[in-house]
OpenMM code with the backbone's topology and positions (N, CA, C; nanometers):
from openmm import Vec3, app, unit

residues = "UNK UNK UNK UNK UNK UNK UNK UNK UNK UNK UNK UNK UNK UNK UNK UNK UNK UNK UNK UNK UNK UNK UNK UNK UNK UNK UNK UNK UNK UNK UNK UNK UNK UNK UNK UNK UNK UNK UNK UNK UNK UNK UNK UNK UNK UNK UNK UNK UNK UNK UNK UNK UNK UNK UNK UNK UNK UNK UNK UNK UNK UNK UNK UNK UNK UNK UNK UNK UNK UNK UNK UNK UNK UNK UNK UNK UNK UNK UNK UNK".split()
positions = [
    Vec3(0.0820, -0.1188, 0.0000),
    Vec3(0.0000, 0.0000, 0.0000),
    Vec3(0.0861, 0.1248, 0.0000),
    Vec3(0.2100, 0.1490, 0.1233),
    Vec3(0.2977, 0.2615, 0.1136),
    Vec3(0.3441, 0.2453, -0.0875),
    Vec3(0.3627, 0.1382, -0.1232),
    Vec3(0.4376, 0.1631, -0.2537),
    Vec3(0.3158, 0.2396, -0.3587),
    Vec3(0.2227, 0.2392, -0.3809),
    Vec3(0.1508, 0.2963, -0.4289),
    Vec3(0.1455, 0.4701, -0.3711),
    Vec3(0.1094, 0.4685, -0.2479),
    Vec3(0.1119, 0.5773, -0.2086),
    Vec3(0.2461, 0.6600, -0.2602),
    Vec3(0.3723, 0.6253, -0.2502),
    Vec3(0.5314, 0.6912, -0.2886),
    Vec3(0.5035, 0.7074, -0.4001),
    Vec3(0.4581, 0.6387, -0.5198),
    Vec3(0.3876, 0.6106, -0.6813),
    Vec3(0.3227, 0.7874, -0.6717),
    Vec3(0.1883, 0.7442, -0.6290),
    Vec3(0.1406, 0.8571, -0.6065),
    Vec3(0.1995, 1.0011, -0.5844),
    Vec3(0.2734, 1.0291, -0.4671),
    Vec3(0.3308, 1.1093, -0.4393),
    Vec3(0.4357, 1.2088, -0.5326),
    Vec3(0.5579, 1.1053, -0.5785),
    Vec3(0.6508, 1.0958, -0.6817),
    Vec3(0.5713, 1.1473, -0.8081),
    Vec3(0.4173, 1.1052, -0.8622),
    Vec3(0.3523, 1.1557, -0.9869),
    Vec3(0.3432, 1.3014, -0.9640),
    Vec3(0.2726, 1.3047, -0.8507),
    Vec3(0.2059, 1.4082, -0.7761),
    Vec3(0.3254, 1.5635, -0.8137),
    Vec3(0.4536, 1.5095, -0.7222),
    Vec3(0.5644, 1.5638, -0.7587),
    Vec3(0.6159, 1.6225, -0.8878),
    Vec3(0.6255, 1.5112, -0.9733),
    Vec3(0.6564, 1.5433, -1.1119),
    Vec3(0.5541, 1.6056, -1.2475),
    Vec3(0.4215, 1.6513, -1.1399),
    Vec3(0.3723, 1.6970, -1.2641),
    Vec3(0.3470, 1.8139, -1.1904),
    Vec3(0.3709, 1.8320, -1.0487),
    Vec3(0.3829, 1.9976, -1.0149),
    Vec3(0.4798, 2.0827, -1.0683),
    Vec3(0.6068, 2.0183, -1.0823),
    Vec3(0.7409, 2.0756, -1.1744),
    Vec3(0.7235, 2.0493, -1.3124),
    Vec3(0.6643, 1.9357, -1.3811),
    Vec3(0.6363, 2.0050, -1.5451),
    Vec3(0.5499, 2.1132, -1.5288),
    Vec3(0.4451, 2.1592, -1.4501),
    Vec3(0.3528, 2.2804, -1.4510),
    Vec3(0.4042, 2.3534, -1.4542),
    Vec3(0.5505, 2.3710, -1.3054),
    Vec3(0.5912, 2.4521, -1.2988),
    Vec3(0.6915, 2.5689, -1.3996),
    Vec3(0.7344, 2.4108, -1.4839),
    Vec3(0.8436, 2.4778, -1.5607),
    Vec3(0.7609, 2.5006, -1.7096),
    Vec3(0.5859, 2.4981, -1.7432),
    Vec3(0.5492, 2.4987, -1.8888),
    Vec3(0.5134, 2.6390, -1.8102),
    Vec3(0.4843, 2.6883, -1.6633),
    Vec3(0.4339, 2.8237, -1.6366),
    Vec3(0.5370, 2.9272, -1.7008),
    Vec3(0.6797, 2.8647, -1.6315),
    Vec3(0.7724, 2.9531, -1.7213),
    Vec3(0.8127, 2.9758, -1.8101),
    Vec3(0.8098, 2.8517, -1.9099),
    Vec3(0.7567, 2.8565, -2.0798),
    Vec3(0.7150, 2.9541, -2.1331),
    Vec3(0.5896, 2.9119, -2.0532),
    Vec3(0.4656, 3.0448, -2.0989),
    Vec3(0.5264, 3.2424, -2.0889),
    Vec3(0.6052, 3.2256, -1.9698),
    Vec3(0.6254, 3.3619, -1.9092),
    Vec3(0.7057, 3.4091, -1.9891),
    Vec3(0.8612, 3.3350, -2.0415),
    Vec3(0.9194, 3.3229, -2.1039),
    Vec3(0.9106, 3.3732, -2.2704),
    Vec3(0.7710, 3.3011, -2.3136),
    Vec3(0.7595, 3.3133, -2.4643),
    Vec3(0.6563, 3.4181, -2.4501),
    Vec3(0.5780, 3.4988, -2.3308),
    Vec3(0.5168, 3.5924, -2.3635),
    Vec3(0.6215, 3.7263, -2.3708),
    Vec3(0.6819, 3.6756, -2.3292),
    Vec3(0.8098, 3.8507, -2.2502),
    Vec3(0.8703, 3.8675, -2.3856),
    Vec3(0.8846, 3.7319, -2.4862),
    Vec3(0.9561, 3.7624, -2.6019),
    Vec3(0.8971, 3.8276, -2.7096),
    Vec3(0.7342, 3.7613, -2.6709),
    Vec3(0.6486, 3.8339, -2.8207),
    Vec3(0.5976, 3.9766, -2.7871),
    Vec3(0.6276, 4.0130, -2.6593),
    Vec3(0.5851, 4.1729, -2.6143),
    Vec3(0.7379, 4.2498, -2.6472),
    Vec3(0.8597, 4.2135, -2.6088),
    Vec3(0.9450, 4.2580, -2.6293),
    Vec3(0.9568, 4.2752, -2.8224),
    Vec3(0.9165, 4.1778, -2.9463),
    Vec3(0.8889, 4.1766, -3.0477),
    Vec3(0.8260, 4.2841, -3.0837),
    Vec3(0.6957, 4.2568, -3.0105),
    Vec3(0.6195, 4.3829, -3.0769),
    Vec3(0.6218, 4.5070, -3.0661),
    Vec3(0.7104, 4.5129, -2.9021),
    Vec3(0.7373, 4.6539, -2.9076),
    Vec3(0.8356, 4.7414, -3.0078),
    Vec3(0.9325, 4.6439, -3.0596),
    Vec3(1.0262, 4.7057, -3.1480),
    Vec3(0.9499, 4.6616, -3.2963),
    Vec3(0.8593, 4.5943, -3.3037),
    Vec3(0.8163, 4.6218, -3.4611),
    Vec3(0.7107, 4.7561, -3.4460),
    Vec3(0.6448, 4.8215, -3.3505),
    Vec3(0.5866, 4.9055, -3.3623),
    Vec3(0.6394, 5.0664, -3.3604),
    Vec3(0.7781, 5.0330, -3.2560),
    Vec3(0.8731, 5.1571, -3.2896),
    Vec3(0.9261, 5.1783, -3.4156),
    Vec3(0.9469, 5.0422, -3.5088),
    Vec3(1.0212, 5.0479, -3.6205),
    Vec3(0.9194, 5.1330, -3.6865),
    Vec3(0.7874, 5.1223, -3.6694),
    Vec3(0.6909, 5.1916, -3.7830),
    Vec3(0.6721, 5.3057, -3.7754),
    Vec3(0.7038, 5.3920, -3.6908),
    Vec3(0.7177, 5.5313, -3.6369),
    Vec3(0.5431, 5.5598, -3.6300),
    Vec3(0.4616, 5.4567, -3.5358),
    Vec3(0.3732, 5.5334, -3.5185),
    Vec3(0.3998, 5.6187, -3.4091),
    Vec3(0.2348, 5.7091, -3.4198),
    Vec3(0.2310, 5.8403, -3.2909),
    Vec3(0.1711, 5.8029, -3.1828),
    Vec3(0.1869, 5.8494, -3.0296),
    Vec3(0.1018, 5.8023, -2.9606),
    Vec3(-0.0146, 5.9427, -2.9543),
    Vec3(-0.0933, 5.8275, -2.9341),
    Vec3(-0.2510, 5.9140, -2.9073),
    Vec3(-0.2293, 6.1011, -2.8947),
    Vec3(-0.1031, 6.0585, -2.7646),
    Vec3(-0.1332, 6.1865, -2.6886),
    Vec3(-0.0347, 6.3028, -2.8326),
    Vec3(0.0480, 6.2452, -2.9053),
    Vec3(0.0629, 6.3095, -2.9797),
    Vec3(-0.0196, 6.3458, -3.0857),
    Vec3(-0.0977, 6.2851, -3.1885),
    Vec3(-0.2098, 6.2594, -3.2657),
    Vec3(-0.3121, 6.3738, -3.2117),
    Vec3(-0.3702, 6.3431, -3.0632),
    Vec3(-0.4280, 6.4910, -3.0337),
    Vec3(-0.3599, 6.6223, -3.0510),
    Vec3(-0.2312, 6.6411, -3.0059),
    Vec3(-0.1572, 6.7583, -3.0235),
    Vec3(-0.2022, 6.8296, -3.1186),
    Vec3(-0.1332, 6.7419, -3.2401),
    Vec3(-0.2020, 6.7641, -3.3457),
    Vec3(-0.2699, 6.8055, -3.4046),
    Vec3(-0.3556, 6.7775, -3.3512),
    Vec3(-0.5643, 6.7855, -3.4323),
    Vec3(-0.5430, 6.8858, -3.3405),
    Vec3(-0.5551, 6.8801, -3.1823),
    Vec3(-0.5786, 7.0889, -3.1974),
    Vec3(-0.4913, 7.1372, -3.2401),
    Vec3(-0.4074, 7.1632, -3.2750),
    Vec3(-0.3184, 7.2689, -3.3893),
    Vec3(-0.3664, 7.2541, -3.5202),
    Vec3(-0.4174, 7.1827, -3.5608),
    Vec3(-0.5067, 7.1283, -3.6891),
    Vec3(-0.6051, 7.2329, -3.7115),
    Vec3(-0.7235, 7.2291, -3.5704),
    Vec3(-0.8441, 7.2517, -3.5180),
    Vec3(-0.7840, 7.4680, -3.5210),
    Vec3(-0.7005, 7.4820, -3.4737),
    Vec3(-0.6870, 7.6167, -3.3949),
    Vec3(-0.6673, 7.7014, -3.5358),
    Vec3(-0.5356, 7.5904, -3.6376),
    Vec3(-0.4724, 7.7359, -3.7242),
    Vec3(-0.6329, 7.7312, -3.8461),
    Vec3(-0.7065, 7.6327, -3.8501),
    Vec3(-0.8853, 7.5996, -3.9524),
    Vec3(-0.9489, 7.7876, -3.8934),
    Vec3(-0.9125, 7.8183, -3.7518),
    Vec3(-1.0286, 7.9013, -3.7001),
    Vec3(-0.9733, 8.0034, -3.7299),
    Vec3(-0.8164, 8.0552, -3.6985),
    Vec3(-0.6891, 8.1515, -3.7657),
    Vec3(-0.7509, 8.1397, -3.8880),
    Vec3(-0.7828, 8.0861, -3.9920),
    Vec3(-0.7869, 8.0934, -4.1342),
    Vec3(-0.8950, 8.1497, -4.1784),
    Vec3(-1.0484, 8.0887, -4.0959),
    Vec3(-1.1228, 8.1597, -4.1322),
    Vec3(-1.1740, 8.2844, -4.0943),
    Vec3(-1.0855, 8.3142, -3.9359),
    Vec3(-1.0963, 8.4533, -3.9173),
    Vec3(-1.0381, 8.5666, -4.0368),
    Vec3(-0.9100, 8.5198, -4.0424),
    Vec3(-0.8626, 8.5769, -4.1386),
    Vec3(-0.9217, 8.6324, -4.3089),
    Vec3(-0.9750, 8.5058, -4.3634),
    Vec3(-1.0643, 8.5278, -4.4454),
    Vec3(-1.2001, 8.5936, -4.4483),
    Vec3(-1.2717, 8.5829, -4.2972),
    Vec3(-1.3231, 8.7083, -4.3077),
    Vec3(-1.3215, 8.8633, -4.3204),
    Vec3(-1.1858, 8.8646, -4.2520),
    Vec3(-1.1073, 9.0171, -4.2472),
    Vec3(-1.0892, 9.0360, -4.3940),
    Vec3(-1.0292, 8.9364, -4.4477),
    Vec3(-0.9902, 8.9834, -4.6222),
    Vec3(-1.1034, 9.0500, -4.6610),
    Vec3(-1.2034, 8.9593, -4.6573),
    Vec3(-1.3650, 8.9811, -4.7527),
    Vec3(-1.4301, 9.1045, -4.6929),
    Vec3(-1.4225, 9.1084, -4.5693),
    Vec3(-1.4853, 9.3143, -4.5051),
    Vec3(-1.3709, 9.3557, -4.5642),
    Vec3(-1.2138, 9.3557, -4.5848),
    Vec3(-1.1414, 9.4737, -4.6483),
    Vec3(-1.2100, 9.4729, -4.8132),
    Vec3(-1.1864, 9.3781, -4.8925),
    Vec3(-1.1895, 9.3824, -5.0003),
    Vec3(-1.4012, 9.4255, -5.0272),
    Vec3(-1.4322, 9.3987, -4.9495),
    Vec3(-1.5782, 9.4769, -4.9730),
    Vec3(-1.5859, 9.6090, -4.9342),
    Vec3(-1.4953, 9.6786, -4.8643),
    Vec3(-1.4957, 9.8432, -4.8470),
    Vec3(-1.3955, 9.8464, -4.9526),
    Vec3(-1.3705, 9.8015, -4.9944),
    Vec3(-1.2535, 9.8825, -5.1549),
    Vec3(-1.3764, 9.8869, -5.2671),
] * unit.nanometer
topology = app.Topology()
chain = topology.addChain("A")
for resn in residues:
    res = topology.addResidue(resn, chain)
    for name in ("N", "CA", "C"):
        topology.addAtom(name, app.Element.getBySymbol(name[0]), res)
């Protein structure tokens, strides 16, 4: 009966350490495909968000500059 039980135990044992070591597998081959993607996404020179907004309001601000402006033209050029 103990020999079964040691059986037991010994399984018990050896499939807590394959777990243990497919956990680090896992940890292992995720750290590589995040570390991957981070340098294929730098390679592409995208923007982050917070830049992209920058952007669009300076986009947004010099649209309102322009059409102020173009109104000023059109009252000068209508008093000439």
């Amino acid at each position: 009966m103990t020999a079964n039980n040691r059986f037991f135990d010994d399984l018990s044992k050896l499939m807590t350490n394959a777990m243990g070591v497919a956990q680090g597998a896992k940890d292992e081959a995720q750290t590589a495909f995040n570390n991957w993607l981070d340098r294929w996404l730098a390679d592409r020179d995208f923007v982050t968000r917070e830049e992209f907004e920058a952007v669009r309001e300076m986009a947004i601000k010099a649209r309102a500059e322009n059409a102020e402006l173009r109104a000023k033209i059109e009252a000068l050029e209508a008093k000439s």
